[in-house]
Structures are given as structure tokens and as C-alpha cells.
C-alpha positions in Angstrom: 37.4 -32.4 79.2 36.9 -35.6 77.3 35.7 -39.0 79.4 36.5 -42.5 78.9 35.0 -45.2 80.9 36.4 -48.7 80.1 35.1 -52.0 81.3 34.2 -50.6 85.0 33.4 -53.5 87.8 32.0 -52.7 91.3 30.3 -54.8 93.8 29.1 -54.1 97.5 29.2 -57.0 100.0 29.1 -59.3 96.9 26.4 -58.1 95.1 28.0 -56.5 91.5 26.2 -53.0 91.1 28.6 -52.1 88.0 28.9 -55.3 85.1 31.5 -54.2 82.3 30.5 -50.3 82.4 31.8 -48.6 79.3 31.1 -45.4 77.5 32.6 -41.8 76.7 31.8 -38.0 76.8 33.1 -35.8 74.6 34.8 -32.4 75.8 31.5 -29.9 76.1 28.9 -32.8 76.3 26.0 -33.2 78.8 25.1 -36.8 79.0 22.1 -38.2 81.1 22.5 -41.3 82.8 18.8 -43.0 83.4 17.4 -45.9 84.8 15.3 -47.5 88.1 16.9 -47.1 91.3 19.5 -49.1 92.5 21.2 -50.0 88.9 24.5 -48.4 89.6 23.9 -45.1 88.3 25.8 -42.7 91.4 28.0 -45.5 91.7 29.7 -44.2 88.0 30.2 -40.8 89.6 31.2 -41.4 92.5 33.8 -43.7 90.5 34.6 -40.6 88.2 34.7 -38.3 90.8 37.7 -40.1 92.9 35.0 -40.7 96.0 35.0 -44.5 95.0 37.0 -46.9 94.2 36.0 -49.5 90.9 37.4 -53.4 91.6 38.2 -53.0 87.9 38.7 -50.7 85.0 39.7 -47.9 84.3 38.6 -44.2 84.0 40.5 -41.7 81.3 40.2 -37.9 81.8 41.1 -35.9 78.8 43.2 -39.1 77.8 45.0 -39.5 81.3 44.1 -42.5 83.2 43.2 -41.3 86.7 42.5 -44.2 88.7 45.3 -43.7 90.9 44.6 -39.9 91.8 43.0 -38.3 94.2 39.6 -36.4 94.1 41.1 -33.2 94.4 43.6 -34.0 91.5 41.1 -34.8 89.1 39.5 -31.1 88.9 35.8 -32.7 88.8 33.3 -30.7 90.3 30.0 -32.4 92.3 26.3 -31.9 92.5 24.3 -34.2 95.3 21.1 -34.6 95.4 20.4 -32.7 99.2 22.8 -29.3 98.5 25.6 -30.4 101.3 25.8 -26.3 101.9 27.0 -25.9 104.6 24.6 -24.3 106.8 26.3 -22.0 108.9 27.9 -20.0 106.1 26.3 -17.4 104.2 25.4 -17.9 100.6 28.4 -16.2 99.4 30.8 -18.2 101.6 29.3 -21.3 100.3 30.0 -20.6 96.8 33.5 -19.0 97.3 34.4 -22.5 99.6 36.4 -23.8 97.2 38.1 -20.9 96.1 38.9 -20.3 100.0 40.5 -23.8 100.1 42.8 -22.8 97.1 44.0 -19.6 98.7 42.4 -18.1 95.7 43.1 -13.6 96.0 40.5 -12.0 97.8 39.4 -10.1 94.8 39.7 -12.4 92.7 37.6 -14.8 94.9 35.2 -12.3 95.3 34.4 -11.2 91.3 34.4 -14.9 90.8 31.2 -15.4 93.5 29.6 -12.6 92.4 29.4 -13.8 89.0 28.5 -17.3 89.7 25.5 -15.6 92.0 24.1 -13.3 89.0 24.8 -16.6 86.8 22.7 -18.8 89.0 19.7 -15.7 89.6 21.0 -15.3 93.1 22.2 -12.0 93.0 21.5 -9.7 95.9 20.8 -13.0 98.3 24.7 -13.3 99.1 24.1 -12.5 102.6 21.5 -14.8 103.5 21.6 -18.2 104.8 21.0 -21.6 103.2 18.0 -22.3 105.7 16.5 -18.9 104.1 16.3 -20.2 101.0 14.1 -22.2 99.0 14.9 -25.6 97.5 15.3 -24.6 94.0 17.8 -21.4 95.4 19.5 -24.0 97.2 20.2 -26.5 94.8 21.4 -23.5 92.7 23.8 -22.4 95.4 25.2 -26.0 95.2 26.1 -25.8 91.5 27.5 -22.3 92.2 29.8 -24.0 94.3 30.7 -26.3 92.4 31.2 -24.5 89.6 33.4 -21.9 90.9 37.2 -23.7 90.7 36.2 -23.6 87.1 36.2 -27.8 86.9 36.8 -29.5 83.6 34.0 -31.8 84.2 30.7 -31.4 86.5 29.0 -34.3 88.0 25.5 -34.3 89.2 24.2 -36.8 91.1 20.4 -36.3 90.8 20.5 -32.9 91.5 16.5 -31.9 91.7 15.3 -34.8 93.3 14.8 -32.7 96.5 12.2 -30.2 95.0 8.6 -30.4 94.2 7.5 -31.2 90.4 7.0 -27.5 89.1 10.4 -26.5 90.7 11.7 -29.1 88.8 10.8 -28.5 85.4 12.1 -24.9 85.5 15.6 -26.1 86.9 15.8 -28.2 84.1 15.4 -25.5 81.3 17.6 -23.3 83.8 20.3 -26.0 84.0 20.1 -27.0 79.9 20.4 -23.1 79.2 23.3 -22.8 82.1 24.9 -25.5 79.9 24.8 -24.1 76.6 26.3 -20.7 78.1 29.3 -22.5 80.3 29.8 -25.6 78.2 31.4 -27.5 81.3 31.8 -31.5 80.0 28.7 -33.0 82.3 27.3 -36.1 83.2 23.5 -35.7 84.7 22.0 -38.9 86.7 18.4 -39.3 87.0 15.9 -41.6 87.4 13.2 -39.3 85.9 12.5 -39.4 82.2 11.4 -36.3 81.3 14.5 -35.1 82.9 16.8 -37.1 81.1 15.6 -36.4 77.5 15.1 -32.2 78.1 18.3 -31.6 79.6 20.8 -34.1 78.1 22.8 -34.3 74.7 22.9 -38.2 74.6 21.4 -40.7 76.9 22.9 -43.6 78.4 20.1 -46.1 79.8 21.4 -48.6 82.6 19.7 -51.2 83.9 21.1 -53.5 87.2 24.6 -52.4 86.6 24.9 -52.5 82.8 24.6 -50.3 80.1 21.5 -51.6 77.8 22.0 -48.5 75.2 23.3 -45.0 74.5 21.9 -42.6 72.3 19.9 -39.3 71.4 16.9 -38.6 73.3 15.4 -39.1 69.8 17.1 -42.6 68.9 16.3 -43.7 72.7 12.6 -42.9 72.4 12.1 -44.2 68.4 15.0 -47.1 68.0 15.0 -49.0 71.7 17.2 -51.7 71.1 16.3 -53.8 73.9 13.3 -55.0 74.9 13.7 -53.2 78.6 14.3 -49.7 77.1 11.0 -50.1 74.9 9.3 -50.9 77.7 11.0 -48.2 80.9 11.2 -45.3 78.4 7.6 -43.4 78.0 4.3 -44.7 78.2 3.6 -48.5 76.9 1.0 -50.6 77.1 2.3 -54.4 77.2 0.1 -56.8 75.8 0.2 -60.5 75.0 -0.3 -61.7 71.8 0.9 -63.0 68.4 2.8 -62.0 65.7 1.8 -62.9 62.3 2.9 -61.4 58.8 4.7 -58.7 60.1 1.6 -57.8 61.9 0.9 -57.6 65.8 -2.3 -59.0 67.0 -4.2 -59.1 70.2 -7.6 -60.8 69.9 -9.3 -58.7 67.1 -6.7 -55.7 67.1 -4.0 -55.7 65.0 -1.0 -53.2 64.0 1.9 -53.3 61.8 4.8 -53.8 63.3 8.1 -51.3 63.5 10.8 -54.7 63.0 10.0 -58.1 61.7 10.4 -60.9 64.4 9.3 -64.8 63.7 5.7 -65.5 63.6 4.3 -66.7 66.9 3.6 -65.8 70.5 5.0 -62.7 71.5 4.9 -59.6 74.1 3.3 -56.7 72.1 4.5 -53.3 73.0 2.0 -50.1 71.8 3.3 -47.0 72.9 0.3 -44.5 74.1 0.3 -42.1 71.1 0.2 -45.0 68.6 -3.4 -45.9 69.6 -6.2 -44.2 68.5 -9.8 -44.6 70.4 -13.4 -43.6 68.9 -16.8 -44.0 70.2 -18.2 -46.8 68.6 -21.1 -49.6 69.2 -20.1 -52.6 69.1 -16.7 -51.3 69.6 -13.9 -53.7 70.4 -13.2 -52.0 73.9 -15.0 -50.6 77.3 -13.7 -47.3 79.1 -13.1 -47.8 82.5 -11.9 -44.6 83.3 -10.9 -40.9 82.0 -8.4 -39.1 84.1 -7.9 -35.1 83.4 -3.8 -34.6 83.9 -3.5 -30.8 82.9 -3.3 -30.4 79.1 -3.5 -33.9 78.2 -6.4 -36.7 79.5 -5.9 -40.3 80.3 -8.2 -42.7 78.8 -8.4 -46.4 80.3 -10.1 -49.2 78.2 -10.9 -52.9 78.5 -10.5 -55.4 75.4 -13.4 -57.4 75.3 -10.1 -60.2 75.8 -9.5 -58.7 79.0 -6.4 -56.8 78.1 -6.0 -52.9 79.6 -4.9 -50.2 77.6 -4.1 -46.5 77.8 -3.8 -43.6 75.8 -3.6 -39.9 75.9 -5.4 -37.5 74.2 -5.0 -33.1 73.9 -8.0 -32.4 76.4 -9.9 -30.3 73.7 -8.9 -33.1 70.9 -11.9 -33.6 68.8 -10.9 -37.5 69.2 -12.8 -37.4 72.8 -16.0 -36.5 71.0 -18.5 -38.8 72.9 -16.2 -40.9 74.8 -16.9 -41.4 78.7 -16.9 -44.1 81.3 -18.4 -46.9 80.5 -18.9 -46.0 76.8 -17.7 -48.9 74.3 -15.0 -48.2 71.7 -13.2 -49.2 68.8 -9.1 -49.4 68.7 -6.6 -49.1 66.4 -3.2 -50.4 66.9 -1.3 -47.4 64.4 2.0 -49.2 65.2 4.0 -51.4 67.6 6.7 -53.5 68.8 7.2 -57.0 68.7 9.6 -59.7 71.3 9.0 -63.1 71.8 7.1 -64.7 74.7 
């Protein structure tokens, strides 16, 4: 199923939480849709889905305009964020719900749950109940479910939120490899990053109701168009500064810049990996702090101009030969962004 969204409008007690929405899926595609809380990103699927209704706009499925029907015409399938399993059916009975409510043939029902449970890794847990279950079984269950009327088009409305971190991470391989076996037409809302760019064919980044860009996981993180999408995506330092000659400079560091902009004051964005930190007296910078995370270790600086930066660095890297707290460094600015103050 293909998606068109055209020039959607929503507000809540007069506040607008959708400003000119448009955008499109193609049949097979998993999108991500990513951005802070509160920017209107459920609000799209619940639009989609038939659960809400948009003050204007319209929503195309498969190139029928289905605005006027209801949820249960529009063969979408749902994914919330807390399961909704019901908890006094058994696992099975959750998944075949659907099929139930369609009078679907026992047998028929029944090859259909057990396929979706040896599908999902739930096979042999049919009989239990949700409350015996852990979260990431759970939210599996859920997408069982509503996967099993065979929809055109899956929505899921972040859908690991209620799991811990490492839970997390395997769903999302889980759900990316589901995806390339099933290829159900999905849009995928998070607010989480890492999420979005592992799981998702294209990204569309919203911010307070509007769409500020839509791309690969790759354009998103290299080509941000906007100045809010270089600076929510991944981890920046934002510094102030000047631009000069197609340069960057804050106090004595300087860095070429990825797009010209005018000469003159400006916000400096320098993603984490494109700075580079050595021990070195004078230096140009103090560390204030080196956090361990895992693989990877944080190192937090001080410009002698009292500007903080950030970096991270492979915990074995040769690059942390000598650094500690408290040590003074030198910095180089390997490349950055440019907007006017």
C-alpha cells in the first residue's frame, strides 16, 4: 500500500499540533517519523489510522482518498506504545483477536496464529498470559496481532518505548529484519535517534507540527537542511563565533566549513567526531571530565574562551594517549557548520 499525505491541519483546544503536513510512502517502505515530544508525530497516525480526525487535508491510501472511512475500512493495522493486550486472553487469543472479529475459519485462524507466534519467536508460549511475559514478548505479541488480518499498512506508534535500553536495541534489529521478510508498507514513530536511523528506510524529522526534512538516514545525518535538524540529530557541540573566508572560528580554533554562509557572527555547529583532542602544553583547551560509556569514552573540555566541548573517542584509541582530567589540550575543528547569529 502506497501513502499520500497532503497538506494535513490539526489543532487541540487551539493550539495547531499539525501545520501543512505533507509527505508519502511508497508500497513496501518503512519510514521513521522523529522528533521531540509533543510535535505532532502520533497525531499523523492516529490521522492515518481513522482514530482521528485532521481539520484539513487529506489522506490517500493506495491512491483512494480515505478521509471519509472508517478505521476498520482502511485495513491499517496499529502498534501502541503500552501492548493494549488484552490481559485476560491467552497469548494465542490475543493474536488471533482480529481474525475472531472477522469470523475468520477456525483452521484457518488457527495456522494463521501459529505462524505469526513462530514469526515473532513466541512459539510454544501460546498458552500463557500477557502478565507472564516480559516486555519485549509483549510488545511482540502486539505486532502479532496486528499483523495477523494481513493489513496493507502497519502503524506503530512508538512501539519500544516501554522496555529497558538493551531490550530495545534487539527489537529494533528484530523489527528491521521482520520487515525485510513481510514487507508490510510502515510508518515507525519515535523520539529516539538511534531508533529512527537503524530501523527506517527514509526519515521524516518533524518539529512543533511541521515537517523540517525527509530523507535517508545518511542524507539526514550528512546534508541537514535546517538549522534544527543539524543541531537535534546526533551529537553537536554549539558554539558561538564567526565566520570568515569560508572558515569557522571560535577564539583561536578554526575549521572549514561544509556550506559557505556570509562572513560575520554566527552559531558554529561541530559534530563530536569532527573534533580531534591531543595532549598538549599550552594547549588551547582544559579537560574537565572523561566519562567511560561502554565502547566509546566521553571527553569534556574548556576553551581557554570559556566555550565547552565534547567528543568521543574508541576507549582503546591511541588518541587518549595521556589525556586525563585536568590535563590541557590542543583542538582541532576537522569540519563544521555555519548559521547566522
Amino acid at each position: 500500500m502506497s501513502i499520500v499525505v497532503s497538506n494535513l491541519q490539526k489543532s487541540f483546544a487551539g493550539t495547531r499540533v499539525l501545520d501543512d503536513v505533507s509527505f508519502d510512502v511508497k508500497s513496501g517502505e518503512l519510514v521513521g517519523v522523529l522528533g521531540p515530544s509533543g510535535g505532532g508525530k502520533s497525531t499523523i497516525l492516529r490521522i492515518i489510522a481513522g482514530l482521528d480526525t485532521a481539520d484539513g487535508g487529506e489522506v490517500w491510501l493506495d491512491g483512494k482518498r480515505v478521509d471519509n472511512l472508517h478505521a476498520r475500512d482502511r485495513e491499517v493495522g496499529f502498534v501502541f506504545q503500552h501492548y493494549a493486550l488484552f490481559r485476560h486472553m491467552t497469548v494465542s487469543d490475543n493474536v488471533g483477536f482480529g481474525l475472531d472479529v472477522r469470523d475468520e475459519p477456525r483452521d484457518k485462524r488457527d495456522a494463521r496464529v501459529a505462524h505469526l507466534l513462530d514469526l515473532m519467536g513466541l512459539a510454544g508460549l501460546g498458552d500463557r498470559y500477557p502478565s507472564q511475559l516480559s516486555g519485549g514478548q509483549r510488545q511482540r505479541v502486539a505486532l502479532a496481532r496486528a499483523l495477523a488480518p494481513e493489513p496493507k499498512l502497519l502503524l506503530l506508534d512508538e512501539p519500544f518505548g516501554a522496555v529497558d535500553a538493551k531490550v530495545r536495541e534487539e527489537l529494533r534489529r528484530w523489527l528491521r529484519k521482520l520487515h525485510d521478510e513481510v514487507h508490510t508498507t510502515s510508518i515507525f514513530v519515535t523520539h529516539d535517534q538511534d531508533e529512527a536511523f537503524s530501523v527506517s528506510d527514509r526519515v521524516i524529522v518533524m518539529q512543533k507540527g511541521r515537517i523540517e526534512q525527509i530523507g535517508t538516514p545518511v542524507q539526514i545525518l550528512d546534508h541537514p537542511s535546517t538549522e534544527f535538524v543539524t543541531r537535534f540529530v546526533g551529537d553537536v557541540n554549539v558554539l558561538e563565533g564567526t565566520v570568515k573566508n569560508g572558515h569557522a572560528e571560535v577564539g583561536p580554533l578554526t575549521g572549514p566549513l561544509i556550506d559557505a554562509i556570509p562572513d560575520g557572527p554566527a552559531r558554529i555547529v561541530v559534530r563530536s567526531y569532527d573534533l580531534k583532542f591531543w595532549r598538549e602544553d599550552p594547549g588551547s583547551a582544559t579537560v574537565k571530565r572523561m566519562v567511560p560509556l561502554g565502547d566509546r569514552v566521553r571527553v569534556d573540555a574548556l576553551t581557554d574562551q570559556g566555550s565547552p566541548l565534547f567528543a568521543y573517542f574508541p576507549r582503546r584509541s591511541s588518541l587518549l594517549d595521556g589525556i586525563e582530567t585536568g590535563c590541557r589540550i590542543h583542538v582541532e575543528i576537522t569540519l563544521a557548520r555555519a548559521w547566522p547569529a
